[in-house]
C-alpha positions as CSV (number, residue, x, y, z in Angstrom):
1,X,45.1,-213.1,-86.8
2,X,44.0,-210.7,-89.8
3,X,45.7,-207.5,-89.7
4,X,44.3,-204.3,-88.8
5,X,43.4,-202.2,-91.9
6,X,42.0,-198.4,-92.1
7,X,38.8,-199.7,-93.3
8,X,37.0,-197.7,-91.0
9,X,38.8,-194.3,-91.7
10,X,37.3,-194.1,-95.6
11,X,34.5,-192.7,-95.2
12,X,35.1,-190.1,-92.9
13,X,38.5,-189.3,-95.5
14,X,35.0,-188.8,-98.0
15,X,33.4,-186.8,-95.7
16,X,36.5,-184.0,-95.6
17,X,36.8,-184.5,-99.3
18,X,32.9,-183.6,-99.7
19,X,33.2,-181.0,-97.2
20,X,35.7,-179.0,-99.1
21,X,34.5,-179.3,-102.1
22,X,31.5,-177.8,-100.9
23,X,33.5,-175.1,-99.4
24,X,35.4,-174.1,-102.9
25,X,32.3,-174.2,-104.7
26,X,30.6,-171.9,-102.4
27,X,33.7,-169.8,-102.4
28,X,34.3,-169.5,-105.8
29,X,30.5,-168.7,-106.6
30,X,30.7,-166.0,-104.0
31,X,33.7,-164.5,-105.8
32,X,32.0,-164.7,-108.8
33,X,28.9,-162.7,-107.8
34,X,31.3,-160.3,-106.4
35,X,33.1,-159.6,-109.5
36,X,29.2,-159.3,-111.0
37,X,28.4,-156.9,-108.7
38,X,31.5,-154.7,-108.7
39,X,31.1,-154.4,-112.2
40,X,27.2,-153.5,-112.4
41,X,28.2,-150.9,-109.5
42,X,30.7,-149.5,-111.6
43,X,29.0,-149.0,-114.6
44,X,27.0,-145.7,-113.2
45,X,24.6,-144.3,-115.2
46,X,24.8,-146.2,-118.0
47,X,22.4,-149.0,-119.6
48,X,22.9,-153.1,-119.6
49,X,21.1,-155.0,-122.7
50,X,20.3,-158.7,-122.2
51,X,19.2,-160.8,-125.1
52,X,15.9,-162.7,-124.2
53,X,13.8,-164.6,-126.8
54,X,15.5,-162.8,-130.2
55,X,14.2,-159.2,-128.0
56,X,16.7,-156.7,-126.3
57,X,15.9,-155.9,-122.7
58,X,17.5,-153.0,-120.8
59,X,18.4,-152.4,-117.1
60,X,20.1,-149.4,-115.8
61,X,22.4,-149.4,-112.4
62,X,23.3,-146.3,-110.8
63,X,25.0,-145.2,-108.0
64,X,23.2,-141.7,-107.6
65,X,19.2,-141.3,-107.7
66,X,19.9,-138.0,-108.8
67,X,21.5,-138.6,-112.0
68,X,20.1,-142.4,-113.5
69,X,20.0,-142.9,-117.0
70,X,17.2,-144.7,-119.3
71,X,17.7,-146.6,-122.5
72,X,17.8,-144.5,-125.6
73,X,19.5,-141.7,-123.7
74,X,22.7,-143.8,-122.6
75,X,23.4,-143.4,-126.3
76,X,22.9,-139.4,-126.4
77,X,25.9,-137.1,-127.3
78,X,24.8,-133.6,-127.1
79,X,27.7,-132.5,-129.8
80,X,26.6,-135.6,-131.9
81,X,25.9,-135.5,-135.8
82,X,23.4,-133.0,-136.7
83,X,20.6,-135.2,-138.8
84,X,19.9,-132.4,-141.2
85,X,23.8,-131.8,-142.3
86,X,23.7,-135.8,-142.5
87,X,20.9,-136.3,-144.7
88,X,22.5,-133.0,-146.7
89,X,25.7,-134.7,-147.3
90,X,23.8,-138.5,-148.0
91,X,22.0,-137.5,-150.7
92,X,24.2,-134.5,-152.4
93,X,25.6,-136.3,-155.0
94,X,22.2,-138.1,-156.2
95,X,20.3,-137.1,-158.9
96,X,16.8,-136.5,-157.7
97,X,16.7,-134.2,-155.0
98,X,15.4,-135.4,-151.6
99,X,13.8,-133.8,-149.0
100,X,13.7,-134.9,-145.5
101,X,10.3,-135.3,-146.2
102,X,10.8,-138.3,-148.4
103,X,12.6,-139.7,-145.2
104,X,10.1,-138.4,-142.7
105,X,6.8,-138.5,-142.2
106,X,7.3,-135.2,-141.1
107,X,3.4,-133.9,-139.8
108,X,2.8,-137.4,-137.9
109,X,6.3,-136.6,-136.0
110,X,4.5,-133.2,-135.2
111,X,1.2,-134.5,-134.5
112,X,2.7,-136.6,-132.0
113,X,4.9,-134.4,-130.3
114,X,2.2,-131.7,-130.0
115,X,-0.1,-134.8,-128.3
116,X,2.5,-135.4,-125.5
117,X,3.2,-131.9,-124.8
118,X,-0.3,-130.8,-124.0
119,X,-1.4,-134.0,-122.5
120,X,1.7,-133.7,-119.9
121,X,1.7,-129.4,-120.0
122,X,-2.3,-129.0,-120.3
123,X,-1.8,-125.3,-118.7
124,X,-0.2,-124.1,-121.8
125,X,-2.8,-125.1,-124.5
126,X,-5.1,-122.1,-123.9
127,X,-2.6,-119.8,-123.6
128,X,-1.0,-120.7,-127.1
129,X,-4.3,-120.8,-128.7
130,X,-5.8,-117.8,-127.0
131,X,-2.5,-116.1,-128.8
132,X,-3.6,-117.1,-131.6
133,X,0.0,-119.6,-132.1
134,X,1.1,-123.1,-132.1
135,X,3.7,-125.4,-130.5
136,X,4.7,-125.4,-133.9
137,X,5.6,-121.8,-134.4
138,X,7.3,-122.2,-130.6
139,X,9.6,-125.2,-131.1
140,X,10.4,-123.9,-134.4
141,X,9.1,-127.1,-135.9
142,X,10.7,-126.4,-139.7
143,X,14.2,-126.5,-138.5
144,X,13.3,-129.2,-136.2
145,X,15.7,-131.6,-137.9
146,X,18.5,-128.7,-137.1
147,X,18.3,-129.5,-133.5
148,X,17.9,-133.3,-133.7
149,X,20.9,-134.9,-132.9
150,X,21.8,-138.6,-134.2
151,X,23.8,-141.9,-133.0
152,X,24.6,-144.7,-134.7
153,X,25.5,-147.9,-132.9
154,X,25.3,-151.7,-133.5
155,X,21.9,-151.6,-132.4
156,X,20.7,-149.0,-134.3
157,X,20.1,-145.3,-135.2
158,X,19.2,-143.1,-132.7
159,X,17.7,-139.6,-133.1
160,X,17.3,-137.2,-130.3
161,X,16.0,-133.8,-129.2
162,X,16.8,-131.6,-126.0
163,X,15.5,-128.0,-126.1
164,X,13.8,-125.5,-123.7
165,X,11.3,-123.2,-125.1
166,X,9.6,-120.1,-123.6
167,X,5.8,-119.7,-122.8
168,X,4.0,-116.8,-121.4
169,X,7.2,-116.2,-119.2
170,X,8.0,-119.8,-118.2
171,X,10.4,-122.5,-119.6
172,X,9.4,-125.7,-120.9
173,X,11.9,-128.4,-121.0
174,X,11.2,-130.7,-123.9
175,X,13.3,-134.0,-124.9
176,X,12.4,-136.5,-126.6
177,X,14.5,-139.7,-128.4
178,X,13.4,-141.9,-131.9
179,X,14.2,-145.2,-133.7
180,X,15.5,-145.4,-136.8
181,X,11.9,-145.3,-138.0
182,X,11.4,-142.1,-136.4
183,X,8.7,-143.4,-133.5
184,X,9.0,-142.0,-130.1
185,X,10.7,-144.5,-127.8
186,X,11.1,-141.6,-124.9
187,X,9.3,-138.4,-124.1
188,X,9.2,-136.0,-121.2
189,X,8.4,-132.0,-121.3
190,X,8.3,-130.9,-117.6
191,X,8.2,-127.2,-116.5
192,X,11.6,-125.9,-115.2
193,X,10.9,-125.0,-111.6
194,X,13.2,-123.5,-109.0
195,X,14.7,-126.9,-107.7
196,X,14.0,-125.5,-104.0
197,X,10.6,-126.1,-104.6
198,X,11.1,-130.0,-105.3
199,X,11.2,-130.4,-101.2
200,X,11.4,-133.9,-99.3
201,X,7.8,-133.2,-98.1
202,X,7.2,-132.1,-101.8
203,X,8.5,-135.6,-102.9
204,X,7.1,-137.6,-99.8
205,X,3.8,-136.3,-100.9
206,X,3.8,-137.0,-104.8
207,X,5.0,-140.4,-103.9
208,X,1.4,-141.1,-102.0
209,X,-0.7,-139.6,-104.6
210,X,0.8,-141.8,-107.2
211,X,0.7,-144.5,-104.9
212,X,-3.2,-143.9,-104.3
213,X,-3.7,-143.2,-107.9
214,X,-2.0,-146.9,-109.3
215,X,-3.9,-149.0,-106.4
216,X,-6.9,-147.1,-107.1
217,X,-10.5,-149.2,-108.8
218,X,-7.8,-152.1,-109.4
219,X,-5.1,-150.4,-110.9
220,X,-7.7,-148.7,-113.8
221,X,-6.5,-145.6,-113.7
222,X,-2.9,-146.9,-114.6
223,X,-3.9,-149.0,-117.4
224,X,-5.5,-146.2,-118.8
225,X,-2.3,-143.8,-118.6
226,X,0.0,-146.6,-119.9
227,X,-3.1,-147.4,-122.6
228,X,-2.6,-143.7,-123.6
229,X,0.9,-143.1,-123.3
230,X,2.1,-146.2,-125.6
231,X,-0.9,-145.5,-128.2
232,X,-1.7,-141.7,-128.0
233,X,-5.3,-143.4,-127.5
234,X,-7.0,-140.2,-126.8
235,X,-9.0,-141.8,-123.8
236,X,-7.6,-138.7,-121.5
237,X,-7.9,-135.3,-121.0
238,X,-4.6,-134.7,-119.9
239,X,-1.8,-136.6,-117.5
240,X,-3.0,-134.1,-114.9
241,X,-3.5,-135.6,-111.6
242,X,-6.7,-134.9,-109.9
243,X,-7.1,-134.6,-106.4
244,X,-10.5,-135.5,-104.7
245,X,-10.5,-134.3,-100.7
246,X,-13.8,-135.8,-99.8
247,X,-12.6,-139.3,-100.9
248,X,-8.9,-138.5,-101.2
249,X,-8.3,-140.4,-104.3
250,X,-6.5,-139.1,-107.2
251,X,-7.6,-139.3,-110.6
252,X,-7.0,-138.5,-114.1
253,X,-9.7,-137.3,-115.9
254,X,-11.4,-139.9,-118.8
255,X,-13.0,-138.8,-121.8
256,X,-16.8,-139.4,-120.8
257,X,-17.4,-141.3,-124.2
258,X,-15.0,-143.8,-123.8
259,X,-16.8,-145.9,-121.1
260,X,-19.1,-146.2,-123.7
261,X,-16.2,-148.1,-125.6
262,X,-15.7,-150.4,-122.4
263,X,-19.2,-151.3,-122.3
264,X,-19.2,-152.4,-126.3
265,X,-15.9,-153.7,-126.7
266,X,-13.1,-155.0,-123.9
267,X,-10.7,-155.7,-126.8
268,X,-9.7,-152.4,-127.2
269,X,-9.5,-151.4,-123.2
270,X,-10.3,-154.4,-121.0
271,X,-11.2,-152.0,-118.2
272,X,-13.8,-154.5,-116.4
273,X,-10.6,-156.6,-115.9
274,X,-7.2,-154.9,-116.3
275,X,-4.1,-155.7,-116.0
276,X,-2.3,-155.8,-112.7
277,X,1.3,-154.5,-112.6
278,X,4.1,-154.7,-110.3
279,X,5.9,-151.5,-110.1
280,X,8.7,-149.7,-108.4
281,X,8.6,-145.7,-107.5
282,X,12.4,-144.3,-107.7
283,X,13.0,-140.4,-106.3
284,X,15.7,-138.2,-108.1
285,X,16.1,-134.6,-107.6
286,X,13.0,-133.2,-109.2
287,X,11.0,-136.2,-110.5
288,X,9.5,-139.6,-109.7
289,X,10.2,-142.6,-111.8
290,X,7.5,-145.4,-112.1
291,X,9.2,-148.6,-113.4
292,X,6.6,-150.7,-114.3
293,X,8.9,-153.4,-116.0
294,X,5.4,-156.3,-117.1
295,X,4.8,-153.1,-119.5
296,X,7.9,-152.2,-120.5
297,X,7.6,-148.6,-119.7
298,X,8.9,-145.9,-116.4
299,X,6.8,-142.8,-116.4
300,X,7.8,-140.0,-115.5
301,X,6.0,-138.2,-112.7
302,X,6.3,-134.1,-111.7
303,X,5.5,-133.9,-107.9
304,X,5.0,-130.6,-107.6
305,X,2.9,-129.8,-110.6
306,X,1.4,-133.3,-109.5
307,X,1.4,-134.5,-113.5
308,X,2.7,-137.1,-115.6
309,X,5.7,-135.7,-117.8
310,X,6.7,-138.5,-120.2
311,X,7.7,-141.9,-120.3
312,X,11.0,-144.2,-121.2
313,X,10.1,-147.7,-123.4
314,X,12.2,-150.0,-121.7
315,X,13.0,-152.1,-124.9
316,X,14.0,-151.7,-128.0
């Protein structure tokens, strides 16, 4: 008679090995994600760059709506190197003397800046005119480079600006961050209110009209504001949101000659078929993020002066 063997018993002996493989794989992956996520949690505030395709991409993780930080500002220092004293020192010892305005083109920096604050403060641009002034005589634009504060890191040069000026009585927060070839990359100027007035109703309610105004004729209206916002296009009045109470939709208000542009041309603004975005609307204390991550871009959005303020490029 043959003898017995444990034939039988092999593959069940596989199935336990298999089984806790399984079990250490799903284990250790878990731990891993973990240790991810306990990091990305700890980091508050601050900014994650991935490399995709040769481009940077930035995320930010926070663990307070009231306090989140977009890319360039993670790389802000308020008591940082004042640009002017640094191109002072850089070019002391050279022969020809250099101005900043070798550097910078200094009136398209204005002419920029002075686009972005009416479009976003349109309230204010018949005052200062009526008085017979200029945003540049209020920000002080020829010591401009006085109050511009620089960082250098392995990414780059970073130039920023964080001021308040006064306006028939009211303050005006302006900030605004460059490359190292001085183009805006971040801009917001948003009246300083009473932070009372930024109520939950306050917030609950800007958070529909922007809602109404993306998902409005297609999305339209936003492709105009981000058409705007990334090119200074001149295609709108002003970032001011318009409220209609017979139709309740909100609006901005289009130049009227620039449907004639849609009609002649979609390659400039394809408005007959735009481009649908997937977006995210984040509250903080007294403003309303739109992350809008297909465009690279979050605008910013006042809910109580119901306006656009400004606007965070995403990438570098």
């Amino acid at each position: 008679m043959k003898p017995r063997t444990n034939d039988h018993f092999k593959p069940n002996l596989q199935l336990i090995i298999t089984f806790f493989m399984a079990a250490a794989i799903i284990l250790t992956g878990s731990l891993i994600l973990e240790i991810i996520g306990n990091r990305l949690v700890a980091s508050d505030t601050t900014v994650k760059t991935y490399s995709i395709n040769d481009n940077d991409y930035y995320m930010f993780y926070t663990q307070s709506d009231s306090d989140i930080t977009l890319f360039p500002w993670n790389y802000y220092n308020p008591d940082g190197v004042i640009f002017d004293d640094y191109f002072n020192e850089l070019t002391q010892d050279y022969e020809y003397d250099y101005n900043i305005d070798d550097y910078v083109d200094f009136f398209d920096l204005y002419d920029n800046i002075r686009y972005y604050f009416y479009q976003s403060i349109p309230s204010v641009k018949q005052y200062v005119t009526e008085k017979d002034s200029s945003l540049y005589e209020l920000m002080d634009f020829d010591n401009i480079f006085q109050k511009i504060v620089m960082t250098k890191d392995t990414s780059g040069i970073y130039y920023f600006y964080n001021e308040d000026i006064d306006i028939n009585n009211q303050t005006y927060h302006i900030a605004f961050a460059l490359n190292c070839k001085f183009e805006i990359l971040s801009f917001k100027c948003s009246n300083k209110l009473d932070p009372n007035a930024y109520t939950e109703d306050i917030i609950n309610s800007g958070k529909k009209s922007i809602t109404s105004f993306i998902n409005e004729n297609q999305q339209i209206n936003l492709n105009l504001l981000i058409t705007d916002l990334k090119n200074r296009a001149g295609i709108l009045t002003s970032y001011q949101l318009e409220h209609n109470p017979e139709t309740d939709e909100y609006t901005v208000d289009v130049l009227d000659q620039i449907y004639d542009v849609y009609d002649e041309s979609e390659q400039d603004f394809a408005v007959s078929t735009p481009t649908s975005y997937s977006y995210q609307i984040v509250e903080t204390e007294n403003d309303i993020m739109i992350i809008i991550l297909d465009a690279n871009i979050v605008i910013h959005f006042d809910p109580v002066m119901q306006v656009f303020t400004g606007f965070n490029l995403i990438y570098n």
